[in-house]
C-alpha positions as CSV (number, residue, x, y, z in Angstrom):
1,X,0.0,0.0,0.0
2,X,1.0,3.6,-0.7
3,X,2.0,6.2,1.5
4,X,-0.8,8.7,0.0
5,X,-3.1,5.6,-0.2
6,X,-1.7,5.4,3.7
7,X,-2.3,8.8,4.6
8,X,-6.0,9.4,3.1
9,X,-7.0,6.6,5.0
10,X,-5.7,8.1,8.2
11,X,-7.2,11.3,7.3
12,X,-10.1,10.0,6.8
13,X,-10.1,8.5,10.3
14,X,-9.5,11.9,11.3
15,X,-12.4,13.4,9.3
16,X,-14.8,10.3,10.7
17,X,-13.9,11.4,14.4
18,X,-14.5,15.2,14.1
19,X,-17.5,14.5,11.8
20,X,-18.7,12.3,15.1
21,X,-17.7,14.7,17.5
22,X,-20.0,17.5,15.7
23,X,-22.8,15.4,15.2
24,X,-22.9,14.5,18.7
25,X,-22.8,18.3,19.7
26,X,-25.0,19.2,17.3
27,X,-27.5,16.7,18.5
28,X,-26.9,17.4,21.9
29,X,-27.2,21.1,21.2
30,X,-30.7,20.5,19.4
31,X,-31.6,18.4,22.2
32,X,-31.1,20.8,24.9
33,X,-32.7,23.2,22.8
34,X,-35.7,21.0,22.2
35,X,-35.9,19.7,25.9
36,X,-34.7,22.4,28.0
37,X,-33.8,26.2,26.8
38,X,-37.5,25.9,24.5
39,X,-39.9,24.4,27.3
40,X,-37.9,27.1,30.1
41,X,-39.2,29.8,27.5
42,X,-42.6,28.7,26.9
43,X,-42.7,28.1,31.1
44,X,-40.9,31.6,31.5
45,X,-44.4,33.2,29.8
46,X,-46.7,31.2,30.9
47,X,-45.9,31.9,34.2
48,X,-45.4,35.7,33.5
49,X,-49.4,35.4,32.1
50,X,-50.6,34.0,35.4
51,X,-48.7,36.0,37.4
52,X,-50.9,39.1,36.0
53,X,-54.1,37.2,35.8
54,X,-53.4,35.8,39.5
55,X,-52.6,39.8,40.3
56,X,-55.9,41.4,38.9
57,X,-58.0,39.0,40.3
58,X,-56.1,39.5,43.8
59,X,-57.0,43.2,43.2
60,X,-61.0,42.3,42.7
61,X,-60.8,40.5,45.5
62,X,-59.5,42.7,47.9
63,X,-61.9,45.8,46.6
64,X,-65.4,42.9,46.7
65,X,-63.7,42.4,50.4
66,X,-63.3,46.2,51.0
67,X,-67.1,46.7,49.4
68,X,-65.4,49.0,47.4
69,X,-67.2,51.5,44.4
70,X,-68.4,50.5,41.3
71,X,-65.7,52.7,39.6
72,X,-63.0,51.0,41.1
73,X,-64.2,47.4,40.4
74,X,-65.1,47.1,37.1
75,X,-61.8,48.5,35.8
76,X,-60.3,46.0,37.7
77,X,-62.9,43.4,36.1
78,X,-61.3,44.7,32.9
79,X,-57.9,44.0,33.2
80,X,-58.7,40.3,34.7
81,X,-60.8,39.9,30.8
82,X,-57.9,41.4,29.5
83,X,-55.8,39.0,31.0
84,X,-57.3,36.0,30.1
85,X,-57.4,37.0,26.8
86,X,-54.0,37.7,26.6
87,X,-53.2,34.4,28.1
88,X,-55.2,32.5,25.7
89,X,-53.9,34.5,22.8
90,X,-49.9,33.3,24.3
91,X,-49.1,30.1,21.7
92,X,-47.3,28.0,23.9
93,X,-50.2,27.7,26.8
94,X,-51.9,25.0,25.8
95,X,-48.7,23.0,25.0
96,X,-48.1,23.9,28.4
97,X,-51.3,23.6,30.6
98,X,-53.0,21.0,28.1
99,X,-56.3,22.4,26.5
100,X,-58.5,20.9,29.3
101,X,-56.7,23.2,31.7
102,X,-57.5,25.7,29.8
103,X,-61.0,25.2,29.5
104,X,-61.5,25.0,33.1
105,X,-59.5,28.2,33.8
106,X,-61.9,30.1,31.1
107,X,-64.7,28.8,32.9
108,X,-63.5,29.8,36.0
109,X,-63.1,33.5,35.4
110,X,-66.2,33.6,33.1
111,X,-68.1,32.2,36.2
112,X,-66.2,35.1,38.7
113,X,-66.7,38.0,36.3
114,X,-70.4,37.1,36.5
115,X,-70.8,36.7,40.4
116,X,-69.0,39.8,40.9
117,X,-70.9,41.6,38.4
118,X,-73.9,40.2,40.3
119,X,-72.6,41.2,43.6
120,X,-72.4,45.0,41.6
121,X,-75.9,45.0,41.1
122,X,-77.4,43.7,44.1
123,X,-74.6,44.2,46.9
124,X,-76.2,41.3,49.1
125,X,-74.1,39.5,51.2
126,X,-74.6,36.3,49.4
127,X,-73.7,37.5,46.3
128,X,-70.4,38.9,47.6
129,X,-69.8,35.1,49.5
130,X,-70.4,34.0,45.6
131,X,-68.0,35.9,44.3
132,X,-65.0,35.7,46.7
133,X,-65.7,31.8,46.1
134,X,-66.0,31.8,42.6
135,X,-63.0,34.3,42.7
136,X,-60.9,31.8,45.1
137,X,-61.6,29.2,42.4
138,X,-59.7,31.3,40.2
139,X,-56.7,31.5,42.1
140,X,-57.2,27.6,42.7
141,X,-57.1,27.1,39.2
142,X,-53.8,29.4,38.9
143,X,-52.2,27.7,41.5
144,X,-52.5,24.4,40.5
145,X,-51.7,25.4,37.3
146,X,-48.7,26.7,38.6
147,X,-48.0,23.9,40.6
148,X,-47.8,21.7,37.4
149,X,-45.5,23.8,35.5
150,X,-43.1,24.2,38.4
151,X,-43.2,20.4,38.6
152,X,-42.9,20.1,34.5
153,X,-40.1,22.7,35.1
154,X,-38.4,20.6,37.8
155,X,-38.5,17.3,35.5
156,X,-37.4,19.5,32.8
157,X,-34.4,20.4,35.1
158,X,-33.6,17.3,35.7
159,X,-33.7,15.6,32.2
160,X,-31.3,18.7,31.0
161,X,-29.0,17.9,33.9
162,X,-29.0,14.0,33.0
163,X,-28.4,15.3,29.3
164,X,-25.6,17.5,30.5
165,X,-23.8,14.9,32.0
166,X,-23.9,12.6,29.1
167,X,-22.4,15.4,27.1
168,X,-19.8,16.0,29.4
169,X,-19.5,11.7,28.8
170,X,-19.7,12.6,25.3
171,X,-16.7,14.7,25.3
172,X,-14.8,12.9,27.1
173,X,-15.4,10.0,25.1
174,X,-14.5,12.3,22.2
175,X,-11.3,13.4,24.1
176,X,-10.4,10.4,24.7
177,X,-11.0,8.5,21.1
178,X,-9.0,11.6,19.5
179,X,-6.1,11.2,22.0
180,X,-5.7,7.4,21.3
181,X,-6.2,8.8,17.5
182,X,-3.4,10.8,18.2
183,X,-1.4,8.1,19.7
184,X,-2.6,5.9,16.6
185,X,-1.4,8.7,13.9
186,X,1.9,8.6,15.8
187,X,2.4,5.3,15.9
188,X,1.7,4.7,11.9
189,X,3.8,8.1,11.8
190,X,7.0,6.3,13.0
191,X,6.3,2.9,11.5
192,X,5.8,4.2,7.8
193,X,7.8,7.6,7.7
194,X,10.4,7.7,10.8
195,X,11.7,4.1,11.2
196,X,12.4,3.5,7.2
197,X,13.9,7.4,7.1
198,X,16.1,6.5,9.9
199,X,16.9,3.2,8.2
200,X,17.8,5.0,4.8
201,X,19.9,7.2,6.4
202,X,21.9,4.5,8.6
203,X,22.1,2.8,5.5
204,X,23.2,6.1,3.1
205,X,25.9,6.5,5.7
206,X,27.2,2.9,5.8
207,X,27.2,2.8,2.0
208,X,29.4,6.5,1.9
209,X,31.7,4.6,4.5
210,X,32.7,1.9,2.2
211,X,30.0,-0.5,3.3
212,X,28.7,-2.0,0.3
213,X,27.5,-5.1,1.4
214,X,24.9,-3.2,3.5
215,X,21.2,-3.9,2.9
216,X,18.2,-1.6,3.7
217,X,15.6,-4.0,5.0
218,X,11.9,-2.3,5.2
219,X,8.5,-4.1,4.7
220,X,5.8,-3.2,2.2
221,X,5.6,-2.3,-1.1
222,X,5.1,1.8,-0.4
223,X,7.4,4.7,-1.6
224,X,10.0,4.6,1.1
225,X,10.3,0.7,0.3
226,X,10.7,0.7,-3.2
227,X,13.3,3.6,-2.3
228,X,15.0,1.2,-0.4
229,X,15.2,-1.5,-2.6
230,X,16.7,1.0,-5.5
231,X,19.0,2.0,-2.8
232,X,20.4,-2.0,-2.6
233,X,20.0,-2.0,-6.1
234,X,22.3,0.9,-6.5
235,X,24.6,-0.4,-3.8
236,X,24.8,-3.7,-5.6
237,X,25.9,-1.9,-8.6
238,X,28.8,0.0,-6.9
239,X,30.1,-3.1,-5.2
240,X,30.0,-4.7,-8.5
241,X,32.0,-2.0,-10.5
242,X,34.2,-2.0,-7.5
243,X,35.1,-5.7,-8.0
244,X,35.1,-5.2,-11.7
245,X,37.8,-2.2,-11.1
246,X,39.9,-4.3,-9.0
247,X,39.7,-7.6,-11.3
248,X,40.7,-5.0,-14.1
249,X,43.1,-3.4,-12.1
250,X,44.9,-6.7,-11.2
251,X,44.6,-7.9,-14.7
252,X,46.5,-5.0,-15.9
253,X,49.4,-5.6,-13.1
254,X,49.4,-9.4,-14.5
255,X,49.3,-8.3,-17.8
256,X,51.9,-5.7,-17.4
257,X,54.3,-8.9,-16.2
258,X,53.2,-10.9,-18.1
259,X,54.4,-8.8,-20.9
260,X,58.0,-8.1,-19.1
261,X,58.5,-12.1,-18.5
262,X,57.9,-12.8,-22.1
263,X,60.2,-9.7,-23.0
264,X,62.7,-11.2,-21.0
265,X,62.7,-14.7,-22.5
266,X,62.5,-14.0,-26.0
267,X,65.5,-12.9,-26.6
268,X,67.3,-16.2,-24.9
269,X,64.5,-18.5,-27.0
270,X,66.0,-16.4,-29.9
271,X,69.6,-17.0,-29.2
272,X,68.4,-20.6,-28.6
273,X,66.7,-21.3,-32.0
274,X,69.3,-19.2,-33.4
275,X,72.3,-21.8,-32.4
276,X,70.2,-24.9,-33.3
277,X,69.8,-23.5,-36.5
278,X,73.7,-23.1,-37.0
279,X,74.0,-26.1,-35.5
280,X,72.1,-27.9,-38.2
281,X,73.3,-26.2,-41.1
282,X,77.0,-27.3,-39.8
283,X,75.5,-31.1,-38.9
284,X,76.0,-32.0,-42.8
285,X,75.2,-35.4,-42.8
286,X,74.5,-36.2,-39.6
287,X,70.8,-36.9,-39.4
288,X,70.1,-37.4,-36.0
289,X,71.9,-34.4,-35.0
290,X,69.8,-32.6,-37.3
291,X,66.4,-34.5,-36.5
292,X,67.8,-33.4,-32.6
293,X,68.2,-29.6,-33.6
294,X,64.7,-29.2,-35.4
295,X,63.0,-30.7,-32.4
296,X,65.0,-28.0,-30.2
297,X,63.8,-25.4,-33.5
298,X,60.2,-26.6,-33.6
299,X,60.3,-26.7,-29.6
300,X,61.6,-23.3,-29.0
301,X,58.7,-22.0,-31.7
302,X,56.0,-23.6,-29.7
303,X,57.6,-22.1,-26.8
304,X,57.1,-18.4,-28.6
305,X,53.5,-19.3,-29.4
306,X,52.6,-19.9,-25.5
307,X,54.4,-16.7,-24.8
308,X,52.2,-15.4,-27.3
309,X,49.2,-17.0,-25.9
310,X,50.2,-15.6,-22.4
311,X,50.0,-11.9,-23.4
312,X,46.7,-12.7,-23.8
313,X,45.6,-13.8,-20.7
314,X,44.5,-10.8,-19.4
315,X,41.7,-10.3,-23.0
316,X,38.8,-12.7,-22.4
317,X,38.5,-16.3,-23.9
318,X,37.7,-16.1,-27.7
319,X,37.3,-19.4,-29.6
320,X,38.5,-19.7,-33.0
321,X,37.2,-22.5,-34.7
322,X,38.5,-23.5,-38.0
323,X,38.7,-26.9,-39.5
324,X,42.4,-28.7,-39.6
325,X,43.9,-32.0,-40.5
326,X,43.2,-33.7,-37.3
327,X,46.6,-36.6,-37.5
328,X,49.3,-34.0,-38.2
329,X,47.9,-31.7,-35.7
330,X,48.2,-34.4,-33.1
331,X,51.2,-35.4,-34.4
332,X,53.0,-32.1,-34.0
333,X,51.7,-32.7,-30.3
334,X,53.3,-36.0,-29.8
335,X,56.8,-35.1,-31.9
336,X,57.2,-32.0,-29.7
337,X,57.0,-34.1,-26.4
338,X,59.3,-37.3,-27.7
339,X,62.4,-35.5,-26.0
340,X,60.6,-35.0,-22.5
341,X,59.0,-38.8,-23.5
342,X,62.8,-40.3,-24.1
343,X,64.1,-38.6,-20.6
344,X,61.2,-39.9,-18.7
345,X,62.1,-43.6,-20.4
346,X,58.5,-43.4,-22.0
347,X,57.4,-44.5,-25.3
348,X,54.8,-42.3,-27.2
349,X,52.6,-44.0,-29.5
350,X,49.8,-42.5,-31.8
351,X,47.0,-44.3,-32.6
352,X,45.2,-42.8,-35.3
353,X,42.6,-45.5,-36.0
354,X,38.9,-44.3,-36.3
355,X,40.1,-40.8,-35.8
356,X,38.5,-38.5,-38.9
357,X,41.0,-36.7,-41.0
358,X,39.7,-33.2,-40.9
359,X,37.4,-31.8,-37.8
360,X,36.6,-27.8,-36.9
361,X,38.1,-26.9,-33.7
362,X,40.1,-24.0,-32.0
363,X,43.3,-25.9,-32.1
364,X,45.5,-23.3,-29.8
365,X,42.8,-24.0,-26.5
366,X,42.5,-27.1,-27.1
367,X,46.4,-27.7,-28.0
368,X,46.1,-26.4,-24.2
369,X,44.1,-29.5,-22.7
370,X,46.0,-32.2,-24.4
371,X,49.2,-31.0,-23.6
372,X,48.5,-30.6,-20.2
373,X,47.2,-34.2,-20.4
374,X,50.1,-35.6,-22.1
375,X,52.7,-34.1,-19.4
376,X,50.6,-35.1,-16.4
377,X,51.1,-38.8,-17.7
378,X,54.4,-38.6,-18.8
379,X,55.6,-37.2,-15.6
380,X,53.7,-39.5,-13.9
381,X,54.8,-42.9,-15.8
């Protein structure tokens, strides 16, 4: 897997946990909203409504009480209408108080309003006792209604509380999931970035040092470890122009003597042939001194053609193949070794039978193997 492949799906990780932690404040936040700061509102008037209803009608009752003027009341009768109405006209009071509450309340003040308008016309004692009851009904009705909201209020309280607590859970959950998040990002931090840096530096240091043998070893198949590999790759490569600059170094030191040590034994080879020659011009008729003199000649020329062969040791092998008279080739093999043959008290024979008269080979390498062949077993008989 790729680094960027890597990264995107940590980052995505990271986008998934602050995606979570604002949907779960947002739905907290609309929760609260829903359940608490909207039903403290709607309470918050209702309670402001009663509070003036629960006021005027005080009022009434204290001026029925007092037996006060008709000028003073009805005003007063007024505002508790107005009151109601305005109450009624207040959207959230029947979500509040429930419809049936509502009804009753209505019914309540309607039924008030008319005793104490009763008590205006007729100023009996009994109709005043009907109206402070009917007016005491009112309140009643107010403070039960009251009651209910302060109790709605109180469970209100107490679900926001429980709600605030599981957002502070919440966020601490949060707080925690995005420090181990944290922890995770720096933890995949060091395993994918830090540890294989570190390693390519350890190892760009050992390979400046000389160290060529050196291997970067990191897991994967992302950027750093194909980085890694190329950096083997290209440490490989300078170890093996190092050896090749050595071989080609010590090839030219071997070649270089090679070259003096044949320098130096040419010239004797030279003076050599160059005797045997005179030597068998002066032999006349004596044939075995002359057979004895050309195989010193033919000897010291095959002697000049492995010197030959040895300044070449240092170019790589070529084959030559061309095709030769197989017998005299061998022959020349076997003649040139009769005198080490003769010493050693060994007869050389040649056997020719079922051998083909012509074949295509690179008679100088493979001059090599037989004549390495042929000493070992003359030495050896």
């Amino acid at each position: 897997m790729s680094l960027l492949r890597k990264f995107a799906i940590l980052l995505g990780l990271l986008a998934s946990t602050i995606v979570v932690g604002l949907g779960a404040a947002f739905v907290f936040g609309a929760m609260l909203e829903r359940e608490v700061a909207r039903p403290f509102r709607e309470t918050t008037g209702v309670l402001t409504d009663l509070a003036r209803l629960k006021r005027s009608v005080g009022r009434v009752e204290l001026h029925v009480a007092d037996e006060s003027e008709r000028s003073l009341i009805e005003p007063e009768l007024t505002r508790v209408a107005e009151a109601l109405v305005f109450l009624e006209r207040d959207p959230w009071f029947d979500d509040v108080v429930g419809p049936a509450s509502t009804r009753n309340m209505r019914a309540r003040v309607d039924e008030s309003l008319t005793q104490t308008a009763v008590w205006l016309e007729t100023r009996s004692e009994q109709a005043a006792d009907e109206a402070m009851r009917s007016l005491f009904g009112v309140h009643e009705v107010i403070e039960a209604i009251e009651q209910r909201i302060l109790v709605d209020a109180t469970r209100s309280a107490d679900f926001g509380e429980e709600m605030r607590r599981l957002h502070h859970v919440t966020l601490l959950a949060g707080m925690a999931s995005s420090a181990l998040f944290g922890l995770l990002a720096l933890m995949l931090l060091r395993r994918w970035v830090l540890a294989p840096v570190a390693m390519l530096a350890e190892a760009t240091e050992r390979i400046a040092s000389g160290d060529f043998e050196h291997r970067v070893r990191i897991a994967g198949r992302d950027e750093l470890a194909m980085l890694g590999e190329q950096v083997n790759a290209m440490a490989g490569s300078i170890a093996s122009m190092q050896r090749e600059a050595v071989e080609r170094e010590r090839l030219a030191a071997v070649g270089e003597m090679v070259r003096r040590l044949a320098h130096n034994l040419r010239n004797p080879l030279a003076g050599i042939r160059n005797l045997a020659e005179l030597s068998r011009m002066q032999s006349g008729e004596n044939e075995a001194l002359r057979e004895l003199q050309n195989e010193i000649i033919g000897a010291v020329d095959r002697f000049n053609g492995w010197l030959k062969e040895l300044l070449n040791v240092t170019s790589p092998m070529r084959m030559h193949f061309e095709e030769r008279e197989v017998r005299a080739w061998l022959g020349g093999i076997v003649d040139a070794h009769q005198p080490l043959a003769r010493m050693r008290s060994v007869r050389l024979e040649r056997d020719f039978e079922g051998a083909p008269e012509r074949a295509c080979f690179d008679a100088r390498h493979l001059e090599h193997a037989v004549v390495a062949i042929l000493t070992n077993a003359i030495q050896a008989s």
